[in-house]
C-alpha positions, 0 to 999 in steps of 0.5 A: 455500457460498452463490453470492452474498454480501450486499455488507456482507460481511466476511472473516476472514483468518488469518496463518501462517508457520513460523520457521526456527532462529533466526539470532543477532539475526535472526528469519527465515521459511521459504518458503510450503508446502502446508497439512498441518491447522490452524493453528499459528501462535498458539501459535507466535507465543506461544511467541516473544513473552512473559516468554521473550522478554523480553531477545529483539528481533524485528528484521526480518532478510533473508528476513523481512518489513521489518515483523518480522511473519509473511507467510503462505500460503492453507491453505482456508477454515474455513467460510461464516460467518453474516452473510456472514463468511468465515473463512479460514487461514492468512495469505491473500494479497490474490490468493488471497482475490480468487480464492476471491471469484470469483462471489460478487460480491464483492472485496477492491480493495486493490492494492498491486501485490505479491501480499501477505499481508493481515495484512503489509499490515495491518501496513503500512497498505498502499494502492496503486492503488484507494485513491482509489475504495475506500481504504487499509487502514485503513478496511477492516480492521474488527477485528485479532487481535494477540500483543503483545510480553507474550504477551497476546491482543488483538482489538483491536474485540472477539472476533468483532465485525465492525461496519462502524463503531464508537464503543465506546472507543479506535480500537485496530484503526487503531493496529495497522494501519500499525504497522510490526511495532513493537506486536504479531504480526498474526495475523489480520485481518477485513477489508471486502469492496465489491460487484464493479463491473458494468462498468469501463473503462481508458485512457491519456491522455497530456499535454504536461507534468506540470503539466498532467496533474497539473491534469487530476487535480485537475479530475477530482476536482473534477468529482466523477468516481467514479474508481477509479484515477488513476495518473500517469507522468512522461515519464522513467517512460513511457518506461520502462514502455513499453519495459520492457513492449512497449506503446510508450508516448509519451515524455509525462506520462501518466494511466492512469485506470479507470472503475467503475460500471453500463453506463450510468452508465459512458459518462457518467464516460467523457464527463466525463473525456475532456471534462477530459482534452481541456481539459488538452492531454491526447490518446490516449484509447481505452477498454479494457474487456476485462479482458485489456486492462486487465490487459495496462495494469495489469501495465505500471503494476505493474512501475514499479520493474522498469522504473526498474532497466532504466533504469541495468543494474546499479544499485540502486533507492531509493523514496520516497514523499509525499502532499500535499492535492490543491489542492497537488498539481500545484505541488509535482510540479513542484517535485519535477521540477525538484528531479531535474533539478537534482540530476542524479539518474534518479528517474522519477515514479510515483504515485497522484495521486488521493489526493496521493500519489506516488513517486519511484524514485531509480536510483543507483550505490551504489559513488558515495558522492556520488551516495548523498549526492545522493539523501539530500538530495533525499529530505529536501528532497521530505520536507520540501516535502511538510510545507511544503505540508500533507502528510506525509513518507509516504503508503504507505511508513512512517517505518521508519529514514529518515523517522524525523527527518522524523515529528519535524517532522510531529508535533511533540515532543508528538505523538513522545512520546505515540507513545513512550508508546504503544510503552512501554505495549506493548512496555516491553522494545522487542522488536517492532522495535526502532528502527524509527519512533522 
């Protein structure tokens, strides 16, 4: 295999996973093994779908994945392909992939935290912390080899077409990517791979408010600082993390923010944001480049909602999600603020406000039907800020059962009916999912 691979380089990843017997109205998966030879997963994944599954639903059950499609393990790469494809099988996750890149200069930056099987996070149009710098899914799936429901085989760019841009026909790789497991089986994904930075650095910086450490995002953003991640905390949630990992983080609004680049273009970027963050009230900058440093920052990022459970032993979490266009971003993280103290709810604030998006981890007691009801109302009123502000009911994580009235409010009739009309086409017998979307 070649030491170095060109930086339009894409990789083809295979889905796999064995189903276990099958549980009355479940569809279950077993746990990852090791690989004993090829894949099986197609004609399997053939088998489940088609005329003998005609009157079968394929609901996510517990032990599956919320999207109904397998989530597999790594069973090796096939071959280095020309052109600097890489195929590989079966059902890779985003670490393993990452690993087997090591040394060729290359990486695939979508991180959505949890170490997912690409294809689930093809599925689900996964996003996560580096999205501001390199995107979501979305744009760097290139091409999709889909089962849908009738048994029929799709590669939704082509057999083997790997073009980092296209204008032959309709965009069917972006309507499979976020689907939600409503439209077909995953079963192989090739994917957009980015040039390793030649250096990065981290820091935190904290703030006297979440006001201000939202504006400092926009300002940021505004300056044209390439940064590659942007995360915000709220107080609540600082606090949290901190103690939750040891590093002891101030009980402030706080912005963990990373820098790619060369050397020198580096200390410039490092210059620019320590200039905004001062000009916001923010405090605390030191630079970690090291990567055990950044990787001791980022594991405290990730284990967010582990810390938001330690915040009330025993009780349960719900999560939820907007996105808003930036310029609006700051007025409705407050709003959203003082909509959690009002309602009285332990719902730190998380979220990748370089792209509009964040999260709410909502801890609640589900023996209290009132306080379930008080969460219920408050993601409906978050919901609906976000749509009254330009946004979306949800960045990263879909419509699924409880958004689904709020994707009538975001489309419009016209737009939910061509989304049935679609889902009718591809799955007349609503076996992919059923009642999850629409």
């Amino acid at each position: 295999m070649p030491t170095a691979l060109s930086p339009c380089a894409v990789t083809t990843v295979t889905n796999k996973r064995k189903p276990q017997s099958p549980v009355p109205g479940q569809l279950r998966f077993a746990a990852p093994r090791e690989p004993r030879g090829p894949p099986r997963l197609l004609p399997a994944v053939l088998l489940m779908a088609g005329p003998a599954a005609q009157h079968t639903p394929v609901p996510p059950g517990p032990g599956s994945p919320a999207v109904g499609v397998p989530v597999g393990h790594v069973g090796g790469l096939l071959e280095q392909a020309r052109r600097a494809a890489e195929l590989c099988h079966p059902g890779v996750t985003r670490k393993a992939l990452n690993s087997h890149l090591r040394g060729t200069g290359l990486w695939f930056p979508v991180d959505p935290g949890a170490d997912a099987s690409l294809c689930g996070m093809a599925a689900t149009g996964a996003s996560g912390t580096n999205a501001v710098r390199y995107g979501t899914m979305r744009p760097n799936v290139l091409n999709l080899r889909v089962v849908l429901p009738d048994g029929r085989l799709l590669h939704t760019a082509g057999p083997g077409r790997q073009a980092r841009k296209r204008a032959a026909g309709y965009d069917l790789t972006s309507l499979f990517v976020g689907s939600e497991g409503t439209l077909g089986f995953l079963t192989q994904a090739t994917l957009r791979l980015h040039p390793l930075p030649e250096a990065t650095a981290a820091t935190i910086a904290s703030f006297p408010g979440v006001g201000a450490a939202v504006a400092c995002t926009v300002q940021v953003l505004q300056a044209a600082v390439p940064v590659a991640r942007i995360e915000f905390l709220d107080e609540v949630m600082a606090e949290a993390c901190g103690r939750y990992s040891g590093m002891g983080l101030p009980v402030a609004a706080t912005l963990l923010l990373e820098l790619h680049g060369s050397r020198n273009s580096l200390a410039e970027q490092q210059r620019q944001t320590e200039e905004i963050v001062r000009l916001n009230g923010g405090s605390g900058l030191a630079w970690a480049e090291e990567p055990e440093e950044r990787g001791r920052l980022w594991a405290m990022r990730h284990n967010a909602w582990y810390a938001a459970l330690a915040l009330r032993p025993g009780c349960q979490g719900y999560s939820t999600d907007v996105c808003v266009p930036i310029s609006r971003l700051p007025d409705v993280v407050v709003e959203t603020k003082q909509d959690l103290q009002d309602s009285g709810l332990t719902g730190p604030m998380v979220g990748h406000v370089g792209d509009g998006n964040f999260h709410c981890i909502l801890v609640f007691n589900t023996q209290d039907p009132e306080e379930a009801q008080r969460i219920h109302a408050f993601t409906q009123r978050l919901g609906r800020r976000a749509l009254a502000a330009g946004g979306t009911c949800t960045g990263e994580h879909g419509v699924g059962l409880g958004k689904r009235a709020l994707l009538l409010e975001e489309l419009g009739q016209e737009g939910l009916d061509t989304l049935r009309s679609i889902k009718a086409a591809l799955d007349p017998h609503n076996l992919m999912n059923p009642g999850k979307v629409l």
